[in-house]
N, C-alpha and C positions, 0 to 999 in steps of 0.2 A: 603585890599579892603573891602570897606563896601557892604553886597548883602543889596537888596530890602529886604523889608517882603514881603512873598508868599499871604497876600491880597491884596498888592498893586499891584503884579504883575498881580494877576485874576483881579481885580476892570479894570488894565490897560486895558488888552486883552478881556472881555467883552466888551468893548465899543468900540474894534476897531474891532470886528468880523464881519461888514462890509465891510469889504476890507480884500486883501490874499494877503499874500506872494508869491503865485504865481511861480513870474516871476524870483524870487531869483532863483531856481532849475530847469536849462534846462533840465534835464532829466524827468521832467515831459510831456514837448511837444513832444521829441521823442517816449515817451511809448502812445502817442497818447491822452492825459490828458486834460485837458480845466482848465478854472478856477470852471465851473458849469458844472458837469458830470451827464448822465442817470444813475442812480444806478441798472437798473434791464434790464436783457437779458434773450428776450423768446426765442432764437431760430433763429430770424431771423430778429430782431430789439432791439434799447435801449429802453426801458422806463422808466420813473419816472415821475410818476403824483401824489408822496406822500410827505411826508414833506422832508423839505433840510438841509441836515445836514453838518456840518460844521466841515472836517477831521483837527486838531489840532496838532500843533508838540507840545509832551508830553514836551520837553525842557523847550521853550518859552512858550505856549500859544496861540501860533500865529496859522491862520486858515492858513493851506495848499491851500486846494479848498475845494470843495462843491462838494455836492452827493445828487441827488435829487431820495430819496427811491419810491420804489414801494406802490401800493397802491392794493384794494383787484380785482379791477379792472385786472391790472398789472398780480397778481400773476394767474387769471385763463386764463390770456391768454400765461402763460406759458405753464401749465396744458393742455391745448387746442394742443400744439405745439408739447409735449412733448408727447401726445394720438395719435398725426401725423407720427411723425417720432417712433416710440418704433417699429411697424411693422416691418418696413425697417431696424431698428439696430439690433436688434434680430435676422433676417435673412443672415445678414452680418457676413461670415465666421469670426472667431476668426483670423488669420492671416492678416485681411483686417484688423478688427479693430485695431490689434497692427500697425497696417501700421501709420493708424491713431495719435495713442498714439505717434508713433516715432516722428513726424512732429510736434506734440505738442512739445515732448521734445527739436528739433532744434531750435524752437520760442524761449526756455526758455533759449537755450544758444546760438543764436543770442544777446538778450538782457539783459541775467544776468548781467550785469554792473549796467545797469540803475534798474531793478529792486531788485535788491541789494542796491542800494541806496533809493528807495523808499521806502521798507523794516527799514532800519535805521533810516530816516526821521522821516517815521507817527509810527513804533513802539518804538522810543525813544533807539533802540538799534544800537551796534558799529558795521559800517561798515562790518566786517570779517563776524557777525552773521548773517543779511542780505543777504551777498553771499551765506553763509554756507545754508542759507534756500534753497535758489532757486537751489541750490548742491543736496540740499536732492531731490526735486520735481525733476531736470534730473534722478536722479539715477533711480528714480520709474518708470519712462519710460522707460529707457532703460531695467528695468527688468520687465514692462510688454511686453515688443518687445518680448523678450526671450520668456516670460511665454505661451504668445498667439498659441504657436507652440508647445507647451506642454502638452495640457490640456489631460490628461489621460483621458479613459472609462471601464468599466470592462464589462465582459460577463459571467455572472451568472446562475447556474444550476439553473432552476424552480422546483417547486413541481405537477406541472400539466405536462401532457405525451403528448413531440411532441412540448415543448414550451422552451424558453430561455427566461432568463431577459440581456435588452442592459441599461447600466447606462450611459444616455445622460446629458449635462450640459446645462443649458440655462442660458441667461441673469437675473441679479436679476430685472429689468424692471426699473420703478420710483423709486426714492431716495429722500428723504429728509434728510438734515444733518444741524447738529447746531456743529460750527467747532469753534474752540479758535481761539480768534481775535487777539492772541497777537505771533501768526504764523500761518500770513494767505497765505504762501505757501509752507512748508514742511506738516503740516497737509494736504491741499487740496490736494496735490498729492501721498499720501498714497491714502486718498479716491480715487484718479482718479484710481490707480492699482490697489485695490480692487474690484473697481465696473466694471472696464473694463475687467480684469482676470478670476475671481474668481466666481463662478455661484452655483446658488441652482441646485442637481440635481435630475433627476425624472427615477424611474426604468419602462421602455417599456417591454412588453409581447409580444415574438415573434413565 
């Protein structure tokens, strides 16, 4: 079988990167997908008012859909959203939150099928590896369920008369993270157990 040369095949898929494959992959309609997606979530809406980029199967060449990125606009009205709600998450017992986390993990294995296959798709890897991601992201939920109900504190002798130290755990607050694109969901869900679990803690004088 004679292959193409790999310029013929770019020269090809640059000129068609006007049009998307799309429609080839129903599991992209069921994970709630378009041909032209908002790239950025504040919170409580999509946006993308920055440039469109064009998701490629590594294979072919061929555009999947499109992702219309954030712009600086976008990003502070996450910032805005996430200054909203930090209050109210911080104050939410740890047992509520793993409530939280658990329901995420149901979502993820409601639909591991399909995002196991989109997995394989846009990262150019085999089927098995794709599920095996979204395997990792359940597990981390289900062990931050566990973890949420666990969170140790100590009770410490002071050096001052008539006082104790209490070691409290708080939320680590706002996060930024720069995550590898080439497993974008067993990485994000380590992050998500991390930052849902796991707290800076502060010693109280009582």
């Amino acid at each position: 079988m004679k292959l193409a040369r790999p310029s013929y095949v770019l020269k090809k898929y640059i000129r068609n990167q006007s049009s998307t494959v799309f429609s080839k992959y129903p599991f992209l309609a069921r994970l709630g997908l378009a041909e032209t997606n908002m790239g950025c979530w504040n919170g409580k809406e999509w946006l993308g008012n920055g440039n469109t980029h064009s998701a490629l199967n590594p294979a072919t060449g061929e555009v999947i859909a499109k992702v219309k990125f954030g712009n600086t606009e976008d990003y502070e009205s996450c910032i805005k959203n996430m200054h909203e709600a930090e209050a109210e998450w911080m104050s939410t017992p740890p047992p509520k939150r793993g409530e939280i986390v658990r329901q995420i993990g149901n979502k993820l294995r409601e639909h591991q099928e399909d995002l196991g296959s989109l997995i394989s798709l846009e990262m150019g890897k085999i089927k098995s590896e794709g599920l095996g991601e979204v395997q990792e992201y359940i597990d981390m939920c289900d062990l931050a369920v566990g973890m949420s109900r666990q969170i140790p504190g100590q009770v410490l002798p002071s050096e001052r008369k008539d006082h104790v130290l209490l070691e409290t755990w708080n939320p680590l607050g706002k996060i930024g993270i720069i995550s590898a694109f080439n497993f974008p969901s067993a990485v994000h869900g380590n992050i998500l157990y991390y930052h849902s679990v796991y707290y800076m803690f502060v010693y109280q004088s009582f």
